[in-house]
C-alpha positions as CSV (number, residue, x, y, z in Angstrom):
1,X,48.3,8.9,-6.2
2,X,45.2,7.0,-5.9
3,X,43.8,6.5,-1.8
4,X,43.1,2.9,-1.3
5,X,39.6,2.7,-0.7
6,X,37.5,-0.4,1.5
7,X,35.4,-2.6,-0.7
8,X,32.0,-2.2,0.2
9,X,29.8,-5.5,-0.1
10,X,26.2,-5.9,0.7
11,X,25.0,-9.3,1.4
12,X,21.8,-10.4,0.0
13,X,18.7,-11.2,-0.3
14,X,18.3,-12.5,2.7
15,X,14.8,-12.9,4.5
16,X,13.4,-10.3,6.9
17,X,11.8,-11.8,10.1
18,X,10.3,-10.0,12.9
19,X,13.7,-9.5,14.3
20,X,14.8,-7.2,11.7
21,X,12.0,-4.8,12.4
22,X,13.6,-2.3,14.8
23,X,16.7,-2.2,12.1
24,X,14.3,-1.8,9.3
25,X,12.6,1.4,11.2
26,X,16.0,2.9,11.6
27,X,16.7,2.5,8.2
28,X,13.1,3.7,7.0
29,X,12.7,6.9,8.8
30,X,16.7,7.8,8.2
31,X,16.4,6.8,4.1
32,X,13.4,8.8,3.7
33,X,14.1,11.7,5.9
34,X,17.3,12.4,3.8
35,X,14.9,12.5,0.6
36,X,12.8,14.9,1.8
37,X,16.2,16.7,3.3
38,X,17.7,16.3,0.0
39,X,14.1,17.6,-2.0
40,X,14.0,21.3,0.4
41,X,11.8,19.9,3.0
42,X,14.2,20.1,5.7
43,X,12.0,20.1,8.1
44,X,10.4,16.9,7.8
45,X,12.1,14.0,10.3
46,X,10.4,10.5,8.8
47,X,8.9,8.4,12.1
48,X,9.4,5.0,12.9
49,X,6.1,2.7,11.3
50,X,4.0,1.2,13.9
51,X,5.5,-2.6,14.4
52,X,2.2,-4.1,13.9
53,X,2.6,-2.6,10.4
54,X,5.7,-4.0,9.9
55,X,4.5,-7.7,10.8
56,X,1.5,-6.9,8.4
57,X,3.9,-6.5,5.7
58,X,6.1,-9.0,6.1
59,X,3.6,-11.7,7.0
60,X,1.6,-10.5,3.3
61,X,5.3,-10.2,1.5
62,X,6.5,-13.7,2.6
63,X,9.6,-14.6,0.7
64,X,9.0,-11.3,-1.3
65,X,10.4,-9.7,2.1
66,X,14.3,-9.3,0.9
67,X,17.1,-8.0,2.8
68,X,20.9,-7.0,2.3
69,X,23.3,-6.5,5.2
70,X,26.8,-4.6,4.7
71,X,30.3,-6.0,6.6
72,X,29.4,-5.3,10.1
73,X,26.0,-7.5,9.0
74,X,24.2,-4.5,9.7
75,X,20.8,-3.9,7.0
76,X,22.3,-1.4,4.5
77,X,19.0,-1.8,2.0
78,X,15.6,-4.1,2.0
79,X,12.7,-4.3,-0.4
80,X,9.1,-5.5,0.1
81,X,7.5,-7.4,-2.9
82,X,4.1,-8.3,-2.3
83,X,1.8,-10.5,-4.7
84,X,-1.9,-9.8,-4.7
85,X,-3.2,-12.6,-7.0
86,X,-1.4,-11.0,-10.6
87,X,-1.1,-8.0,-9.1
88,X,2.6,-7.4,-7.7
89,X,4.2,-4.1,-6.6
90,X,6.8,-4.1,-4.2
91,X,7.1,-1.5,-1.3
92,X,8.5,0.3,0.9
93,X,12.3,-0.5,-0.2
94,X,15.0,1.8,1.0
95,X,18.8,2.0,0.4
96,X,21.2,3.4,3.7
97,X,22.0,7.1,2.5
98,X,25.6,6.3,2.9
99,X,25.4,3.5,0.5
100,X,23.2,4.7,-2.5
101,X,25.3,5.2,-5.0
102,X,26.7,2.0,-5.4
103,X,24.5,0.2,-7.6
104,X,22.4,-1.2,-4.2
105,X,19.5,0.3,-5.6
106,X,19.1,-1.1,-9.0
107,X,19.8,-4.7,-7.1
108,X,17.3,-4.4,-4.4
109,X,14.3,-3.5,-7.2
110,X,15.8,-5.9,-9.9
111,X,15.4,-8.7,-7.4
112,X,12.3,-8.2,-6.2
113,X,10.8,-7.3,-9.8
114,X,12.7,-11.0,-11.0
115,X,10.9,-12.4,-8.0
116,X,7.1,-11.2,-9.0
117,X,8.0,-11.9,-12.8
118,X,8.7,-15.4,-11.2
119,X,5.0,-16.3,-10.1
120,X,3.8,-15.1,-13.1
121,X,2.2,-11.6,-12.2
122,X,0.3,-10.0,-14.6
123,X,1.0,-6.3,-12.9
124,X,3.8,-5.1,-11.5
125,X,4.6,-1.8,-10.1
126,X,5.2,0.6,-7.2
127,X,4.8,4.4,-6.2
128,X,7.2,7.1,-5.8
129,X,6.8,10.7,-5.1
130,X,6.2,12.8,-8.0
131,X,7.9,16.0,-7.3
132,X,11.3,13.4,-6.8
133,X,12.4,13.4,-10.3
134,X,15.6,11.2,-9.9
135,X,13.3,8.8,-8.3
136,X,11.3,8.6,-11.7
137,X,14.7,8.9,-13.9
138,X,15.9,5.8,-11.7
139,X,12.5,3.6,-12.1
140,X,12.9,4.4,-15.7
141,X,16.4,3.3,-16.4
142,X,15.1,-0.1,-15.0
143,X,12.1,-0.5,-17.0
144,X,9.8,1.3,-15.1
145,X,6.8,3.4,-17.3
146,X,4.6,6.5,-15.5
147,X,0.9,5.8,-15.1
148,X,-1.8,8.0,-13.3
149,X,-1.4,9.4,-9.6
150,X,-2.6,7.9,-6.6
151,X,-3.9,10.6,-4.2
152,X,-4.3,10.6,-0.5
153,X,-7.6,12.1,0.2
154,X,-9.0,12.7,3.5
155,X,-12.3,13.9,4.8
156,X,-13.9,14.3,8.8
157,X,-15.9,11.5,9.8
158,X,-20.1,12.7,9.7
159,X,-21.8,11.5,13.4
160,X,-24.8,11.4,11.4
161,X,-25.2,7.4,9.8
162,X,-24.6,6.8,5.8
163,X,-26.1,6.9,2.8
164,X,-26.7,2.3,3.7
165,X,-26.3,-0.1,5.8
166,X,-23.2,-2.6,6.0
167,X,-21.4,-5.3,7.2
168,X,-17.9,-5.8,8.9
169,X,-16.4,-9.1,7.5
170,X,-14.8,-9.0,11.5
171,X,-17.9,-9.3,13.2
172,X,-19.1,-12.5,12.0
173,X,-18.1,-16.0,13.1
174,X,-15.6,-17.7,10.7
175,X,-18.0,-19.9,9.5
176,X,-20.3,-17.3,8.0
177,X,-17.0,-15.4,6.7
178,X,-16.4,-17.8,4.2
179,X,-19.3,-17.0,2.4
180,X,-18.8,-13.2,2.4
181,X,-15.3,-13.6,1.1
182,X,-16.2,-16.0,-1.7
183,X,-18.7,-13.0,-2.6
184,X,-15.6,-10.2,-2.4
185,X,-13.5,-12.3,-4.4
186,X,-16.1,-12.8,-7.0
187,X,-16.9,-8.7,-6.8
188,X,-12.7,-8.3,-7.6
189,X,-12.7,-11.1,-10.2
190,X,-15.6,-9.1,-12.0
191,X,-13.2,-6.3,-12.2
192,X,-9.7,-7.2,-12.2
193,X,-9.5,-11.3,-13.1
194,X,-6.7,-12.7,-11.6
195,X,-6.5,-10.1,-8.8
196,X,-6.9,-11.7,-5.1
197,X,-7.1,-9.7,-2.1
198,X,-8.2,-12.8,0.7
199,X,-4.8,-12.4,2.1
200,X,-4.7,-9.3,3.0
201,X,-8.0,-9.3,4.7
202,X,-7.4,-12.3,6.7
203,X,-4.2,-11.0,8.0
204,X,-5.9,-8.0,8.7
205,X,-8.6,-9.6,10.3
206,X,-5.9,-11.7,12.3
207,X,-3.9,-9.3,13.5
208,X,-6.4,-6.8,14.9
209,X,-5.3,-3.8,12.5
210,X,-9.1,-2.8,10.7
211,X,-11.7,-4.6,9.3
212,X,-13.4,-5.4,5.8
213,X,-16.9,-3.1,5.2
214,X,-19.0,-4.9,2.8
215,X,-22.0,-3.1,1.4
216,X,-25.1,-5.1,-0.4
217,X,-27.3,-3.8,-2.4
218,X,-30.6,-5.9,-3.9
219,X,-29.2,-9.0,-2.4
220,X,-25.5,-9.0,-3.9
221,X,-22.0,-7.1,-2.7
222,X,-22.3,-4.3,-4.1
223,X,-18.7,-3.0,-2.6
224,X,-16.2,-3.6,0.0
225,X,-13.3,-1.6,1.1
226,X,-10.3,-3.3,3.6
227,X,-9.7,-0.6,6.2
228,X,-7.2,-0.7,8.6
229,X,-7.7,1.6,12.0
230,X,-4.2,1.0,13.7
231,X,-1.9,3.5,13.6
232,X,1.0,4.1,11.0
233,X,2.8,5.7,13.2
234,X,4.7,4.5,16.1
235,X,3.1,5.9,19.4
236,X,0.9,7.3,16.9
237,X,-3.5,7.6,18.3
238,X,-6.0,6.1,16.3
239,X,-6.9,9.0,14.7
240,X,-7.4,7.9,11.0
241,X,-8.9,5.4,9.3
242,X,-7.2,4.2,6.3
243,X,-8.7,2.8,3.3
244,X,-6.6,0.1,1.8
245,X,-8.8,-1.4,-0.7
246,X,-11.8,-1.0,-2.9
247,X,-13.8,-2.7,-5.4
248,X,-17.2,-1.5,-6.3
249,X,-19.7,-1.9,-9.4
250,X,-20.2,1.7,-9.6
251,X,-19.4,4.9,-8.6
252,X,-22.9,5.4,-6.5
253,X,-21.9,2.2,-4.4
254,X,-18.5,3.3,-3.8
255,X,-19.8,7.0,-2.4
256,X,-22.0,4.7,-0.5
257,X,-19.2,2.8,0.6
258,X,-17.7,5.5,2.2
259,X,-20.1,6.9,3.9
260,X,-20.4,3.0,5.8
261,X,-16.5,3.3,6.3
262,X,-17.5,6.8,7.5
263,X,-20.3,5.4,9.8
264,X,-18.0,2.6,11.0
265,X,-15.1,4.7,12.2
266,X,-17.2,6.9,14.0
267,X,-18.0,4.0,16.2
268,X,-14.4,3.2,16.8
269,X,-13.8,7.5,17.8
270,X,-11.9,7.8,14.4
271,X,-12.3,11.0,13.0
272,X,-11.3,11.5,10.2
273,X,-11.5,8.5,6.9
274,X,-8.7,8.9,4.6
275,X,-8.7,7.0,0.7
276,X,-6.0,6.5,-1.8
277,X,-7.6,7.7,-5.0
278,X,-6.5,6.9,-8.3
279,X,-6.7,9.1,-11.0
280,X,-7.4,6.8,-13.8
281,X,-10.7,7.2,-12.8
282,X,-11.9,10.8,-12.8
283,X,-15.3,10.6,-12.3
284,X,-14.6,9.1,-9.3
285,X,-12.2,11.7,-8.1
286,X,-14.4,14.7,-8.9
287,X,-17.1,12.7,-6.9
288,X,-15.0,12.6,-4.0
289,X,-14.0,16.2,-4.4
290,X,-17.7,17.2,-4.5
291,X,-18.5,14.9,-1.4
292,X,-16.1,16.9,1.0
293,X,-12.7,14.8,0.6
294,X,-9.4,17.0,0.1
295,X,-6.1,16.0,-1.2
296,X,-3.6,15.8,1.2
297,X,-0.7,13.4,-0.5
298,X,0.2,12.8,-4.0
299,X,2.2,9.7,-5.6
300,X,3.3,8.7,-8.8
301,X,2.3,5.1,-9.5
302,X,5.1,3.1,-12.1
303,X,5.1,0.3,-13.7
304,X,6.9,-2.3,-15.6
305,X,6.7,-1.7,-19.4
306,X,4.8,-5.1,-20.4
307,X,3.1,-5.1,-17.1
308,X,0.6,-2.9,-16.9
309,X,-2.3,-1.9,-14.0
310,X,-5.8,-3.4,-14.4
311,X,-8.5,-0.9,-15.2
312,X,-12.0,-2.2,-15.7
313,X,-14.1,-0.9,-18.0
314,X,-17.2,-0.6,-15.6
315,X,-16.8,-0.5,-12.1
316,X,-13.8,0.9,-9.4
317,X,-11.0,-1.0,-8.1
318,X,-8.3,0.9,-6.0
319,X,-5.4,-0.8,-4.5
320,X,-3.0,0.5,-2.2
321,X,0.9,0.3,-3.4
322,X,1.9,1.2,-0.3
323,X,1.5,0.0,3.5
């Protein structure tokens, strides 16, 4: 005889506002420490993200921000889309253990992929962990294609100054940003057309979290990287810079780059500057390598078959799937 079983319902999408954060955190840290459980790493227990982050996240999401809540009208799942321009990926996005395998999961990305397909990305994608392999069998039955990985690479910050001089996009007055910004939004239309990354830096700029490094070289941006300094972490120190976004003509003004963001976080008692690398582009990896960064982190980046990542033919553009 068959046990009558409650039906479970998840309600949603539903916006996420401020309010939801501390529900969001639980959910986080408890969704992705029973992956790592659930992958041998039983050690690992998944902290609560800094709030500030949150707000970040949300406030760049907007109504990409989605939420579902169970029967109690608890969250049982939520999913971040975020637009950059036509570049949309959508992260993080987490499913209550006790409730993923219902289906939740293959709602929570199909309605935040439908949303981005909505205004018109060109790009769409995320990252997953690539030792996870029903993460990548999941992303797949939904569409999802592997690319290249994005490596977390880290090196200690040198007292001594860089290879340049810069700018911090921060430390001018809002009248002379406008300038600079028109400038970094040309330098990322050069590479990726279409891309747009003004949002990100202006809420970064507005909520305190980092800065924008811009480096010139014979009178033009040469490169700019958006860096944020808060912690990840709840109650976490300042103890890493993190390196958000780059666009650079070359490879010698992105090493240059670096060694700016270097110079800059030494000023702020950072010590150590850490840079998502993507393998597409190897000579910039084995530059790094040979400069004194080390991998630390490794994800798989995905995308939607149809809609694939921007890769210029000259020049480096790195952006962050992940907050």
């Amino acid at each position: 005889m068959r046990m009558w079983q409650p039906e479970h319902a998840a309600h949603g999408p539903q916006p996420v506002t401020e309010r939801d954060i501390p529900g969001l955190n639980r959910l986080f840290a408890d969704a992705f420490t029973d992956r790592y459980r659930r992958d041998g790493l039983v050690g690992v227990r998944v902290p609560f993200l800094h709030a500030a982050i949150w707000r970040y996240a949300i406030a760049d999401a907007g109504e990409g921000a989605m939420l579902w809540r169970d029967e109690q009208d608890k969250i049982v799942a939520f999913n971040v889309a975020h637009r950059s321009g036509t570049e949309g990926w959508m992260g993080p996005l987490a499913v209550r253990p006790d409730r993923q395998l219902g289906g939740l999961g293959k709602t929570i990305v199909l309605a935040a992929a439908e949303w981005l397909k909505q205004r018109d990305v060109a790009t769409l994608g995320l990252e997953t962990m690539p030792r996870t392999v029903d993460n990548i069998g999941f992303y797949s039955q939904l569409g999802f294609v592997p690319g290249h990985l994005t490596l977390t690479m880290t090196r200690e910050v040198q007292r001594a100054g860089g290879r340049a001089g810069y700018e911090l996009l921060g430390a001018l007055d809002p009248r002379e940003r406008a300038p600079r910004l028109r400038d970094v939004d040309a330098l990322v239309q050069s590479l990726a057309p279409g891309y747009d990354f003004s949002r990100e830096i202006q809420l970064t700029l507005d909520m305190s979290l980092g800065n924008a490094v811009l480096l010139r070289q014979g009178g033009r941006l040469a490169a700019f990287a958006l860096c944020h300094s808060a912690p990840l972490a709840e109650g976490g120190t300042r103890d890493e810079l993190r390196v958000l976004k780059i666009a650079a003509i070359d490879l010698e003004a992105m090493l240059a780059l670096l060694d700016a963001v270097g110079a800059w976080a030494a000023t702020q008692s950072i010590r150590r500057v850490a840079v998502r690398c993507q393998t597409a582009y190897q000579a910039a990896y084995q530059a790094l390598v040979r400069d004194g960064f080390r991998v630390r982190w490794s994800d798989l980046r995905m995308t939607v078959a149809g809609y694939p990542e921007s890769v210029p033919a000259a020049g480096i553009l790195w952006s962050n799937w992940e907050i």
